[in-house]
C-alpha positions as CSV (number, residue, x, y, z in Angstrom):
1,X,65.6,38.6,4.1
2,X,68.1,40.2,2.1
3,X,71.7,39.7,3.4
4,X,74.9,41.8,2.2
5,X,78.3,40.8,3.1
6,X,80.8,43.8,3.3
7,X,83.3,42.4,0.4
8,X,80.9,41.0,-1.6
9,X,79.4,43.0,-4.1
10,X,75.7,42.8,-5.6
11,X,75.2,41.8,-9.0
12,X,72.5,39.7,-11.4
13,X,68.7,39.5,-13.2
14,X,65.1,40.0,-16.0
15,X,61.9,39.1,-17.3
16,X,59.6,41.2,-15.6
17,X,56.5,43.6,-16.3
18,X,59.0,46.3,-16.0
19,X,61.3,46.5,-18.8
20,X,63.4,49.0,-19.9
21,X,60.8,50.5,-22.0
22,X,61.6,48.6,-25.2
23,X,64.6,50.6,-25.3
24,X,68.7,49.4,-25.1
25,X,69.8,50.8,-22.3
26,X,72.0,53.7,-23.8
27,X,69.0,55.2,-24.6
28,X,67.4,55.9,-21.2
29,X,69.2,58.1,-18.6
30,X,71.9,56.5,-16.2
31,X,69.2,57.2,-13.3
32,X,66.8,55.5,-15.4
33,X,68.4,52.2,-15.9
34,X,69.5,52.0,-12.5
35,X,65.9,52.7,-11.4
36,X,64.6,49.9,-13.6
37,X,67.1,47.6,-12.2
38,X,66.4,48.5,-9.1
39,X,62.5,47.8,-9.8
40,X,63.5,44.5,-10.2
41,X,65.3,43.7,-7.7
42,X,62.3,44.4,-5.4
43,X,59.7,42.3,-7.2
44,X,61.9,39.3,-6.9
45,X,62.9,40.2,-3.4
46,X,58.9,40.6,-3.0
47,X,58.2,37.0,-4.6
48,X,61.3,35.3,-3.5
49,X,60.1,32.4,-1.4
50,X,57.5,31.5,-4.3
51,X,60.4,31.8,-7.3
52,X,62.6,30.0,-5.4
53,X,66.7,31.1,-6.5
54,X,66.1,29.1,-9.8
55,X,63.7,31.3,-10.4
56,X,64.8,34.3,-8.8
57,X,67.9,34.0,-11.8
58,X,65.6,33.8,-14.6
59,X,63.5,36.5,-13.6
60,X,66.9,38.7,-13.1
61,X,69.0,36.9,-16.4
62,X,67.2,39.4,-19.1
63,X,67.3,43.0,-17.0
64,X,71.1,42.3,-16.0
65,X,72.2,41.9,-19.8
66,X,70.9,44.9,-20.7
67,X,71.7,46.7,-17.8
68,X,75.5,45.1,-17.0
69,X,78.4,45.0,-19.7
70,X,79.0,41.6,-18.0
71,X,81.5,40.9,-21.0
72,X,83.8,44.4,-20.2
73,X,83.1,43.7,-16.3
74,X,84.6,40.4,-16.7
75,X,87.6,41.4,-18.4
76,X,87.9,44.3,-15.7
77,X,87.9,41.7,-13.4
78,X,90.4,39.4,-14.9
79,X,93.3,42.1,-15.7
80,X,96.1,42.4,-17.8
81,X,96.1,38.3,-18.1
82,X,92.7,38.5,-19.7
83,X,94.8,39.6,-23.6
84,X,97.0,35.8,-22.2
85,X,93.4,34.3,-22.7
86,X,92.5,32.4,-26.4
87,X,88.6,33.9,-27.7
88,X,87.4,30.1,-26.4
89,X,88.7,31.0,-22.9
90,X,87.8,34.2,-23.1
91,X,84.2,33.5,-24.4
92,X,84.0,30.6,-21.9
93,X,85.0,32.8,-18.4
94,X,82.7,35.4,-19.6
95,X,79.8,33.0,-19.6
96,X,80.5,32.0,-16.6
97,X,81.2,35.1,-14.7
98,X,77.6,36.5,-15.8
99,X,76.3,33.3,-14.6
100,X,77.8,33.7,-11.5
101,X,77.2,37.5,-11.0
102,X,73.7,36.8,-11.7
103,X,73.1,34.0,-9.2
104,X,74.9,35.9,-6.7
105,X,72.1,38.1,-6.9
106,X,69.6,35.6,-7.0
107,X,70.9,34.1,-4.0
108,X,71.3,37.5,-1.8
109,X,67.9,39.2,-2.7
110,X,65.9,36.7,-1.1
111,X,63.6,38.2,0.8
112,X,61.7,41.2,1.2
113,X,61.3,43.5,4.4
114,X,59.7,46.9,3.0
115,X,63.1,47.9,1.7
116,X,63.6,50.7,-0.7
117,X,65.7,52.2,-3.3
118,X,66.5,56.1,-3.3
119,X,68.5,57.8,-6.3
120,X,70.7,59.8,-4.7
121,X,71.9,61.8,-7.8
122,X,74.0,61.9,-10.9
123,X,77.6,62.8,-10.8
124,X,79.6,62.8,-14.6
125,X,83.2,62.2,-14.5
126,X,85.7,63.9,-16.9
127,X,86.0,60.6,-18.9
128,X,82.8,60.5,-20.2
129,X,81.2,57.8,-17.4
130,X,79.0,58.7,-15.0
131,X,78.3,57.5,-11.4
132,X,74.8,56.9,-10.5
133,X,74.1,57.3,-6.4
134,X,71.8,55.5,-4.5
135,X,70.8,54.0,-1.2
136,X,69.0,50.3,-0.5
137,X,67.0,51.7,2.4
138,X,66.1,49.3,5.5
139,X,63.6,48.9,7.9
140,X,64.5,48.1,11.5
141,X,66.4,50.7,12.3
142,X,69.3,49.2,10.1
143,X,71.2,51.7,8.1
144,X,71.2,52.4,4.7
145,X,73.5,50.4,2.5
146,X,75.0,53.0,0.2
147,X,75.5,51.9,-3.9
148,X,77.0,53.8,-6.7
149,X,76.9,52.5,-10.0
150,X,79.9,53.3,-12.6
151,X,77.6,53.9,-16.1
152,X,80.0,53.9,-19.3
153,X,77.9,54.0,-22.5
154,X,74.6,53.6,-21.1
155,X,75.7,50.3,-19.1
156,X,77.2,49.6,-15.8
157,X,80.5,48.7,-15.5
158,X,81.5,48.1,-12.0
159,X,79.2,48.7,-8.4
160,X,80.9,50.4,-5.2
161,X,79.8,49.5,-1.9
162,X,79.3,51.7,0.2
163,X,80.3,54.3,-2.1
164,X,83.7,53.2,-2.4
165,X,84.4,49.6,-2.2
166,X,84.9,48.9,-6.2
167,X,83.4,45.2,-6.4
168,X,85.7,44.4,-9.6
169,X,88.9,45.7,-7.7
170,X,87.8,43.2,-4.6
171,X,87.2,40.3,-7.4
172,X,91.1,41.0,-9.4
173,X,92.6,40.8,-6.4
174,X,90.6,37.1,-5.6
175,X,90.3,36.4,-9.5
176,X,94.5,36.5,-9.4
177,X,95.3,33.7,-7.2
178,X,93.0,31.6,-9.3
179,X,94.3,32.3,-12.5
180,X,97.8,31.8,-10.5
181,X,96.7,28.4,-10.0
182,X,95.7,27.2,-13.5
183,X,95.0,30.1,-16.0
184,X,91.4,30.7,-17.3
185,X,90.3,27.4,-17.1
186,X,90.5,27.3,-13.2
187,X,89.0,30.7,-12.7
188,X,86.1,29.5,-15.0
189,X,85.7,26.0,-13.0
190,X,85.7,27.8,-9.8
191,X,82.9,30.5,-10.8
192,X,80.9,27.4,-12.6
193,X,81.0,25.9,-9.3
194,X,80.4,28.8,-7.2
195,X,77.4,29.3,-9.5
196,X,76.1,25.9,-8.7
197,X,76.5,26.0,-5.1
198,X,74.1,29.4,-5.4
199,X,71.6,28.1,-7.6
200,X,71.2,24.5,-5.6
């Protein structure tokens, strides 16, 4: 059954007999990636117990790297330290933040209930982005969880919750005691780790 906590965010991914049409991403409308993601997202949440979260990640790996800038979200994420940061530890914490966003996903899309995704609608901000509106509808009477996806040159760059709950804000503010601790190294340990825990 699919299980959301209220800080933490959704994100991860891929192979799948819906792909984005042959297409990058940038090429298809905001609403259209996000639909394909979302396409995905149920037929792993539909064969989760047989894929296992091994293979839950595998199937979502492919979609999310061309659906995600994992490498802008993770320097989002990171801050004004991330410019601190050699290309090895740079290149290094990127790899293992995707990992990790990824098998988060994995791990939290686990089941499947007859839930649904709605797009909600399209709303462009001055900048240039665009936020892309939908709900992850329940069944049992549960409420709707609300998601808008931030879409800067044809890729998502950071998921609200709830409509307003910025998942990269929530992990800066974590990702800074960490990188307090021991600098990119220790941030990349601890998401390797966090990772492994997921993935078993």
């Amino acid at each position: 059954m699919f299980m959301l906590s209220r800080r933490t965010a959704l994100m991860g991914l891929p192979l799948l007999s819906l792909p984005l049409s042959g297409l990058p991403a940038r090429a298809q409308s905001p609403a259209a990636v996000i639909e394909t993601f979302h396409a995905t997202l149920l037929d792993i949440m539909r064969n989760a117990q047989r894929l296992g979260p091994r293979g839950r990640y595998d199937r979502l790996a492919p979609v999310m790297s061309q659906v995600f800038d994992l490498a802008a979200m993770t320097r989002i994420s990171v801050g004004p330290p991330w410019t601190g940061f050699s290309p090895t530890e740079q290149q290094a914490l990127t790899e293992a933040f995707s990992r990790w966003s990824i098998a988060t996903y994995a791990a939290r899309f686990d089941g499947f209930a007859g839930e649904t995704f709605t797009t909600q609608g399209v709303q462009s901000l001055p900048n240039n982005d665009q936020l892309v509106r939908s709900t992850l509808n329940r069944t049992g009477g549960q409420d709707p969880v609300v998601l808008s996806y931030l879409v800067r040159n044809g890729h998502v760059v950071d998921v609200y919750l709830t409509g307003t709950i910025s998942e990269l804000a929530s992990r800066r503010s974590e990702f800074a005691g960490l990188i307090r601790e021991g600098g990119a190294t220790r941030l990349t340990q601890e998401l390797t780790r966090r990772a492994n825990t997921l993935l078993g």
